[in-house]
VMD Tcl script that builds the backbone (N, CA, C; Angstrom):
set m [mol new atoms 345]
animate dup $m
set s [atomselect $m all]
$s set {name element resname resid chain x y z} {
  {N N UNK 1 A 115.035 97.559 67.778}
  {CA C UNK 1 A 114.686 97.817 69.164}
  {C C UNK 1 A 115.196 96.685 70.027}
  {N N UNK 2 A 115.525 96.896 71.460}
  {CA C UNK 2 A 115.888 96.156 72.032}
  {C C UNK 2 A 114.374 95.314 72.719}
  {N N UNK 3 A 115.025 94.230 73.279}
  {CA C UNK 3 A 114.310 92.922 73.664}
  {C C UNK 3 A 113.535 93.170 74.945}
  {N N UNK 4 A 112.170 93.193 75.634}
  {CA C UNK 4 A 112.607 93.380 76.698}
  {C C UNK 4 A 111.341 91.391 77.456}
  {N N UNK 5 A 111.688 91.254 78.732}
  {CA C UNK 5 A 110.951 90.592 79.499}
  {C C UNK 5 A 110.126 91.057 80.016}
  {N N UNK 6 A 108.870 90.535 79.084}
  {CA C UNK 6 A 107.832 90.824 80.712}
  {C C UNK 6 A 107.505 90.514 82.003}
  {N N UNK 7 A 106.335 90.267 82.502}
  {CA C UNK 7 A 106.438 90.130 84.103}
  {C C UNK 7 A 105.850 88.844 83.833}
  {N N UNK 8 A 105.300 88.618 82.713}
  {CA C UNK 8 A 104.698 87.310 82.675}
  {C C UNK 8 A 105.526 85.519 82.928}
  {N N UNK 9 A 107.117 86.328 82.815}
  {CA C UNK 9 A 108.054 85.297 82.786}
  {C C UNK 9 A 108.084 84.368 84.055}
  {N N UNK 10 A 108.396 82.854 83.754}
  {CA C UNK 10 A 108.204 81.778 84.657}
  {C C UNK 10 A 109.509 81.492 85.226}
  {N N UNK 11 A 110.489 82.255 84.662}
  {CA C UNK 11 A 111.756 81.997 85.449}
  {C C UNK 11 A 112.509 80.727 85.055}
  {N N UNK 12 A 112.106 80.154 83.650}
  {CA C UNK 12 A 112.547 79.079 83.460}
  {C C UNK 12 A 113.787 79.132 83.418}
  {N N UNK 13 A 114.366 79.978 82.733}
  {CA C UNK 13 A 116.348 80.069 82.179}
  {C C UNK 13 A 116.349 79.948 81.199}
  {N N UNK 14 A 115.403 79.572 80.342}
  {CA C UNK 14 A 115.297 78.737 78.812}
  {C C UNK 14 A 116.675 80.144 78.277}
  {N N UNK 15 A 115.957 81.310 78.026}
  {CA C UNK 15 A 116.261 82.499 77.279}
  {C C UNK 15 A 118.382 82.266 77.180}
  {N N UNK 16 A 118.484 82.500 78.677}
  {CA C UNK 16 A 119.515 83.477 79.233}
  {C C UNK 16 A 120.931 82.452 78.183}
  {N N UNK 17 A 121.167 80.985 78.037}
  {CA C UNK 17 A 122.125 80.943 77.504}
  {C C UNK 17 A 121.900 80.547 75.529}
  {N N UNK 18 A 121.158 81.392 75.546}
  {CA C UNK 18 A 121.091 81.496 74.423}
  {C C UNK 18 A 121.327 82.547 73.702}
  {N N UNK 19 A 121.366 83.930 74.419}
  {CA C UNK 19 A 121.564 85.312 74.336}
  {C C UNK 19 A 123.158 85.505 74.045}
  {N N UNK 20 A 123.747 85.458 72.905}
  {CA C UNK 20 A 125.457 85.748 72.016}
  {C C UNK 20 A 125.570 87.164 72.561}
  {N N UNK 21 A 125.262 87.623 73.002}
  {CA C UNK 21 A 125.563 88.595 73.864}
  {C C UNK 21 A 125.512 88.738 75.742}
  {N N UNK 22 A 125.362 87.832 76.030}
  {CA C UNK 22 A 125.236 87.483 77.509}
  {C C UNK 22 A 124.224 89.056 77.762}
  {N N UNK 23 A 123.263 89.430 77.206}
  {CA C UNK 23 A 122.457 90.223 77.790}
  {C C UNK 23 A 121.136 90.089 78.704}
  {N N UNK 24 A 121.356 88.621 78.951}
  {CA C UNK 24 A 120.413 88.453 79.722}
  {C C UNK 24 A 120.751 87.476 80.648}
  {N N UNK 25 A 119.677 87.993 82.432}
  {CA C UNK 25 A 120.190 87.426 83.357}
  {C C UNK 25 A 119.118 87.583 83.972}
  {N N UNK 26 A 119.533 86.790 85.248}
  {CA C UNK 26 A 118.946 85.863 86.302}
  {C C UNK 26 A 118.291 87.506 87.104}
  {N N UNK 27 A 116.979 87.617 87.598}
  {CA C UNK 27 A 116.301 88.390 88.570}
  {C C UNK 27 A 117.582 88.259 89.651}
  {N N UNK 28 A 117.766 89.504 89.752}
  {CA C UNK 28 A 118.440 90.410 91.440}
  {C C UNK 28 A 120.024 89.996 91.118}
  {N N UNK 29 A 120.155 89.963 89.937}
  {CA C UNK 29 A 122.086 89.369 89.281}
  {C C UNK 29 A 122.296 90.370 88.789}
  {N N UNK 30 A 123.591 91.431 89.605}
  {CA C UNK 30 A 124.375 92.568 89.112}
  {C C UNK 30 A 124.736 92.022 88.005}
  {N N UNK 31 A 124.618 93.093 86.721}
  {CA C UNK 31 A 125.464 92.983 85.723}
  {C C UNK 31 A 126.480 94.140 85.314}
  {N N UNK 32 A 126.941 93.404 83.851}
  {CA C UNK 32 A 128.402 94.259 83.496}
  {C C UNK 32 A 128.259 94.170 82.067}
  {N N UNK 33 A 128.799 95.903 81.453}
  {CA C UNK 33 A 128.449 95.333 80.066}
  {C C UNK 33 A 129.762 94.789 79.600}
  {N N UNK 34 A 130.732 94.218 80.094}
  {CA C UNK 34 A 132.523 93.275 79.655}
  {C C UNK 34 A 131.477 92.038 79.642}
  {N N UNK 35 A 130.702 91.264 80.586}
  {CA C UNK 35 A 130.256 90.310 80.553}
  {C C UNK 35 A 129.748 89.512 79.265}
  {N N UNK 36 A 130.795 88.703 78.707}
  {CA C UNK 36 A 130.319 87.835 77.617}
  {C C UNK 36 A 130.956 88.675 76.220}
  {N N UNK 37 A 131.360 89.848 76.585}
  {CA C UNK 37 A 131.704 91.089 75.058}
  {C C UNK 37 A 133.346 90.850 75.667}
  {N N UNK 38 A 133.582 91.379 74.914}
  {CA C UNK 38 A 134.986 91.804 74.576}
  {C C UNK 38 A 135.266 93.035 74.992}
  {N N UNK 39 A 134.603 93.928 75.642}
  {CA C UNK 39 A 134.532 95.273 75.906}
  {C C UNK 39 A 135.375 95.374 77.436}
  {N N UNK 40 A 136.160 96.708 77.077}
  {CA C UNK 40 A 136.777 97.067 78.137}
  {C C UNK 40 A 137.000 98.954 78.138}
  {N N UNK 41 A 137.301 99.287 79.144}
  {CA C UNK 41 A 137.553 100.634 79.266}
  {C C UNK 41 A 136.343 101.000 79.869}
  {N N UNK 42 A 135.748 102.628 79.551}
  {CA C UNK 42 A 134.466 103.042 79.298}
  {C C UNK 42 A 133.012 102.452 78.046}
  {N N UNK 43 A 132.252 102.597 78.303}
  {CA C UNK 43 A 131.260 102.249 77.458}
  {C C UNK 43 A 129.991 103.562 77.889}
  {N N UNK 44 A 129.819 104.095 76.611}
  {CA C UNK 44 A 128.718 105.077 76.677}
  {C C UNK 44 A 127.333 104.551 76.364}
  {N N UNK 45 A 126.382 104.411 77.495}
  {CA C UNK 45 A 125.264 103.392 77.936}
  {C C UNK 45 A 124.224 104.321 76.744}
  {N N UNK 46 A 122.785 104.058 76.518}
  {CA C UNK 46 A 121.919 104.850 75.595}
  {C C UNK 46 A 121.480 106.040 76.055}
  {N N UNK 47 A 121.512 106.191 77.498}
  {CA C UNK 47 A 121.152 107.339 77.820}
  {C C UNK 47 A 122.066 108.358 77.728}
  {N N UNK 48 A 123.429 107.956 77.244}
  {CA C UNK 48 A 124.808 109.219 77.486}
  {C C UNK 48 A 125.147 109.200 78.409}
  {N N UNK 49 A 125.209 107.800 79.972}
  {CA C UNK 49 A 125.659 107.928 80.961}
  {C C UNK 49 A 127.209 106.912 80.437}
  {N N UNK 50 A 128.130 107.456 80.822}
  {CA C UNK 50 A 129.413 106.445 80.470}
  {C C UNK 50 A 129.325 105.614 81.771}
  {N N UNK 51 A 129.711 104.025 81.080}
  {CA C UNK 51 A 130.099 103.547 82.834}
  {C C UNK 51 A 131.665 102.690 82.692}
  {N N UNK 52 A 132.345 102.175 83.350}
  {CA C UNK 52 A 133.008 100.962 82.730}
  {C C UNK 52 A 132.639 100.021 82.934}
  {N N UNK 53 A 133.350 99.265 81.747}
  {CA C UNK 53 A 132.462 97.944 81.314}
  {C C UNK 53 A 132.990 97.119 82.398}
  {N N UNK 54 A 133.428 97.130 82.944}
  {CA C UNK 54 A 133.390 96.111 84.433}
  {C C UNK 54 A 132.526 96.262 85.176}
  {N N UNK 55 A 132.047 97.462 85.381}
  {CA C UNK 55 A 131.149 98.463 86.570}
  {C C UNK 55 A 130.126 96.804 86.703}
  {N N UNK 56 A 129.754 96.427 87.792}
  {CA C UNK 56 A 128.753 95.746 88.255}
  {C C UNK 56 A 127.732 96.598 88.629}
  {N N UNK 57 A 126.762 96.572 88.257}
  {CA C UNK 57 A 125.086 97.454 87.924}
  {C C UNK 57 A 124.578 96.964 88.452}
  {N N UNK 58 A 123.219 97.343 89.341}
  {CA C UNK 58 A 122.193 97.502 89.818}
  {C C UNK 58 A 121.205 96.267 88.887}
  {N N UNK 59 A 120.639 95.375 89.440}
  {CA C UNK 59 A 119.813 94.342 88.434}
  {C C UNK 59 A 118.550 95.239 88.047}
  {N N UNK 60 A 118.265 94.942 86.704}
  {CA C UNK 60 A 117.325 95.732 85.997}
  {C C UNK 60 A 115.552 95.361 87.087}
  {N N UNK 61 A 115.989 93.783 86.850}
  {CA C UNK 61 A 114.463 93.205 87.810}
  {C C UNK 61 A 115.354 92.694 88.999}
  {N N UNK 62 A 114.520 92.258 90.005}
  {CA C UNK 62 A 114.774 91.187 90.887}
  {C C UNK 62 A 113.788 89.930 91.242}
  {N N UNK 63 A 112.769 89.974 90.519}
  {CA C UNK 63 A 111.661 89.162 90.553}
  {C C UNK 63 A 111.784 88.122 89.391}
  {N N UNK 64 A 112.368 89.023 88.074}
  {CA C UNK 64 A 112.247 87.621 86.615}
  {C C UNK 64 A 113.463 87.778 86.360}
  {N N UNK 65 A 113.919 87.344 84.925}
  {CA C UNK 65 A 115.428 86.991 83.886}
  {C C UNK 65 A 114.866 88.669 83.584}
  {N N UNK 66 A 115.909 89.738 83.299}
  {CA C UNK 66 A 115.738 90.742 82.239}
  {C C UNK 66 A 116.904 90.666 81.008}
  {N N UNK 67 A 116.692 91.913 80.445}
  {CA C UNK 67 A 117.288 91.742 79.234}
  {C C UNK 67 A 118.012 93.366 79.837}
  {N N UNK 68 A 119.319 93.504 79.186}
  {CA C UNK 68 A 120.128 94.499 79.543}
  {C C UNK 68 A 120.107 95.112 77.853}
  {N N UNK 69 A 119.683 96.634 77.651}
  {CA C UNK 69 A 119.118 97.070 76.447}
  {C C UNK 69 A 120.060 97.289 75.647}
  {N N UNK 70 A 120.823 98.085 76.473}
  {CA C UNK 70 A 122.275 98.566 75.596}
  {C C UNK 70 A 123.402 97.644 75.114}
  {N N UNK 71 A 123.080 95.537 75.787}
  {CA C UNK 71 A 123.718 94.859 75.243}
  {C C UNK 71 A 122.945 94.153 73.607}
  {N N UNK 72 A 121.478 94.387 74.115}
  {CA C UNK 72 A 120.920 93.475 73.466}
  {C C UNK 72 A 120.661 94.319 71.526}
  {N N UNK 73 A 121.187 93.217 70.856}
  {CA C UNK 73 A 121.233 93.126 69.460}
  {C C UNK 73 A 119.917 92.763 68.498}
  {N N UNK 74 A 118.960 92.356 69.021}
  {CA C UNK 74 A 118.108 91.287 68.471}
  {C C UNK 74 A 118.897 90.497 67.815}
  {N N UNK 75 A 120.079 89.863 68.275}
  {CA C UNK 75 A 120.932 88.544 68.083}
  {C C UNK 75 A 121.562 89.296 66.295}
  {N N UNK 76 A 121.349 90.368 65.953}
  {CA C UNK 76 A 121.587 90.925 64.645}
  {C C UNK 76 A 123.280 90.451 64.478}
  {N N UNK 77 A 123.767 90.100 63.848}
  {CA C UNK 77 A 125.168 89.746 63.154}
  {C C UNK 77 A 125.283 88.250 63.891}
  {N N UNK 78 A 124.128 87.094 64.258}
  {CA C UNK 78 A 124.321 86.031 64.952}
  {C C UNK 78 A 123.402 85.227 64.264}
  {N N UNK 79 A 122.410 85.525 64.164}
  {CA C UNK 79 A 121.137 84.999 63.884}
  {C C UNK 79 A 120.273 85.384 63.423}
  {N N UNK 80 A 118.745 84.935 62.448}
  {CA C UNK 80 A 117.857 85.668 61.854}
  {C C UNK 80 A 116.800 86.157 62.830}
  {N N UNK 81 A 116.534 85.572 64.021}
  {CA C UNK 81 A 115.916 86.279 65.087}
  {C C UNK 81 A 116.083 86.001 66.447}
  {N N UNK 82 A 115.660 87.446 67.022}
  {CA C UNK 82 A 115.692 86.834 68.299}
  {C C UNK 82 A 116.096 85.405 68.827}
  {N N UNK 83 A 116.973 84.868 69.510}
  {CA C UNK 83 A 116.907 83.364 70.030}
  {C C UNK 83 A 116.224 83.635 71.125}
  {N N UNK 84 A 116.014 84.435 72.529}
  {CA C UNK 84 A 115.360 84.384 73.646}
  {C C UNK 84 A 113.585 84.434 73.173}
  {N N UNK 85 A 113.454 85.072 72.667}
  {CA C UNK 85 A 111.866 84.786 72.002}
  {C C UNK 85 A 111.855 83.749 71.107}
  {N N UNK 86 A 112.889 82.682 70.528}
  {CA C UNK 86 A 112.314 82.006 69.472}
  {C C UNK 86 A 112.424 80.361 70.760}
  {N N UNK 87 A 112.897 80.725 71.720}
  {CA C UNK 87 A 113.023 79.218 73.376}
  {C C UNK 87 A 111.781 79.782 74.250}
  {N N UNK 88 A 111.218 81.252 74.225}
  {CA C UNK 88 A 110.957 81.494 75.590}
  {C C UNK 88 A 108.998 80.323 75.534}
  {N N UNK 89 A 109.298 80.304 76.803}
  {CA C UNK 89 A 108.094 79.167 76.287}
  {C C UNK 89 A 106.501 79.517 76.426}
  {N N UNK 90 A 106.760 81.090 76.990}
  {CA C UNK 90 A 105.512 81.842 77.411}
  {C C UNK 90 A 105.630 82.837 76.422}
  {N N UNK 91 A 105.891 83.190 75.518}
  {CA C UNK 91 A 106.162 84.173 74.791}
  {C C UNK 91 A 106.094 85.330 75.432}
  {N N UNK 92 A 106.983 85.729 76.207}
  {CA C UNK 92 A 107.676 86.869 77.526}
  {C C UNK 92 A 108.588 87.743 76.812}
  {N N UNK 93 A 109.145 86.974 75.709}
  {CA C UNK 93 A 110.505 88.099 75.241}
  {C C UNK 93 A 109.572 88.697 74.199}
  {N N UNK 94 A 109.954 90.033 74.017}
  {CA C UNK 94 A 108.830 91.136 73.376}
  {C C UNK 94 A 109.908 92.029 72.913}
  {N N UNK 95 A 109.393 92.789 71.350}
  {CA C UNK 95 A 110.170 93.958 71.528}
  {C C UNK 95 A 109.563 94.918 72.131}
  {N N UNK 96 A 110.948 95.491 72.594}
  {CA C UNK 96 A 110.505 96.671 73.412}
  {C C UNK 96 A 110.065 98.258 72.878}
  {N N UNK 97 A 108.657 98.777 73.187}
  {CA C UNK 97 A 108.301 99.373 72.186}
  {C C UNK 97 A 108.779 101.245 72.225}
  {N N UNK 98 A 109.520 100.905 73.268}
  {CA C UNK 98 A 110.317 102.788 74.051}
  {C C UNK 98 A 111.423 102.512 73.620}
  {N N UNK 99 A 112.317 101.327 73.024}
  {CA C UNK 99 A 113.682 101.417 72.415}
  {C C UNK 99 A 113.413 100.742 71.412}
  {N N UNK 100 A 112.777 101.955 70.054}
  {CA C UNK 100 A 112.996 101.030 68.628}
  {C C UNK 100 A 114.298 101.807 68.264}
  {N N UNK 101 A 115.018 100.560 67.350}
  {CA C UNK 101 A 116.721 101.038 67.163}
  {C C UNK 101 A 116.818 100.165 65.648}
  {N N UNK 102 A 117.309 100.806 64.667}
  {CA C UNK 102 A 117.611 100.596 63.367}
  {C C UNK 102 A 118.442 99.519 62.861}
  {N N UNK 103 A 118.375 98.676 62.470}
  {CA C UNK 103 A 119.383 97.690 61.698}
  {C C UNK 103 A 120.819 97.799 62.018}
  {N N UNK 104 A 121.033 99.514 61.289}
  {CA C UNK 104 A 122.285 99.499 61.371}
  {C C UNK 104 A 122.430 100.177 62.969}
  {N N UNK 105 A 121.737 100.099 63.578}
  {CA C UNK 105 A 122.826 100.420 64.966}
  {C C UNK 105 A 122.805 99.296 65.586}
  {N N UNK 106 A 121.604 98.353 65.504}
  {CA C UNK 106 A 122.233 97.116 66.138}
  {C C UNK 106 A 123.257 96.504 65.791}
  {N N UNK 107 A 123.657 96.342 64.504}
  {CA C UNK 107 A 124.996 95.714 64.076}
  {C C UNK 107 A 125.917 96.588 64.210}
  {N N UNK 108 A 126.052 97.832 63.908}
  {CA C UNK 108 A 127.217 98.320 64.501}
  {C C UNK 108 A 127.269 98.055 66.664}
  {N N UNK 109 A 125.955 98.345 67.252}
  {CA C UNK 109 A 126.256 97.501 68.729}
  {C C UNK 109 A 127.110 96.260 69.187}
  {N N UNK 110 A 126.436 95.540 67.839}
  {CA C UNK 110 A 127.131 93.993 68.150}
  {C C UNK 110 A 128.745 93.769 67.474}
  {N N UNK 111 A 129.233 94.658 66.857}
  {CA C UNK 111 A 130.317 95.103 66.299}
  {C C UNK 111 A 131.596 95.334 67.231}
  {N N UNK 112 A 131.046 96.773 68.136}
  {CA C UNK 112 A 131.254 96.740 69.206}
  {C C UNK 112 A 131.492 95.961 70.462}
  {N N UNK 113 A 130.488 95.508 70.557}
  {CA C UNK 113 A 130.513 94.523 71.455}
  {C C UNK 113 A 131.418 92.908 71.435}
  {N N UNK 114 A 131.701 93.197 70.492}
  {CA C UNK 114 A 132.758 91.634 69.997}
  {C C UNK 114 A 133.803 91.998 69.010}
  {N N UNK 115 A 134.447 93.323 69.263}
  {CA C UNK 115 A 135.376 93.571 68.202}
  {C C UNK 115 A 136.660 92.771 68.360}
}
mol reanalyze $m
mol bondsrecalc $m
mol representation Tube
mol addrep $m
């Protein structure tokens, strides 16, 4: 499952450069899923919406750091866990319990994402 932030977050930054997937960012910061991946062209998001991976998006929050779902790996082919939950200093990074996702699709994600 992907990672998500709660509201409880202090806005420290601790998380965001620790995330090998640049899936996480600053409250009210358009993102992109090329950002930090290797990805170019189209990218088919989880819901079956295609976007391109340049497309600059709508910020998930504008109040805390979020986590972008369809980048995030639980750090799987990087690390043994999470790094944004193993810095965050409020324990804010959570899995998220509406996107549980299998071993193998996170590593094939992160596959993707850095081919």
């Amino acid at each position: 499952m992907a990672i998500i932030i709660t509201d409880e977050c202090i806005n420290c930054g601790a998380c965001e450069p620790e995330c090998p997937n640049n899936a996480i960012y600053e409250g009210g910061i358009e993102w992109a899923m090329a950002d930090g991946t290797t990805l170019s062209g189209t990218y088919t998001l989880g819901g079956g919406v295609e976007v391109d991976a340049d497309q600059r998006n709508t910020p998930i929050s504008n109040e805390f750091y979020f986590i972008v779902p369809d980048k995030c790996t639980e750090c799987m082919g990087f690390h043994e866990e999470p790094q944004c939950a193993a810095v965050c200093p409020v324990d804010c990074c959570v899995p998220d319990p509406d996107r549980r996702e299998s071993e193998a699709v996170l590593l094939a994600r992160q596959a993707r994402l850095h081919a």
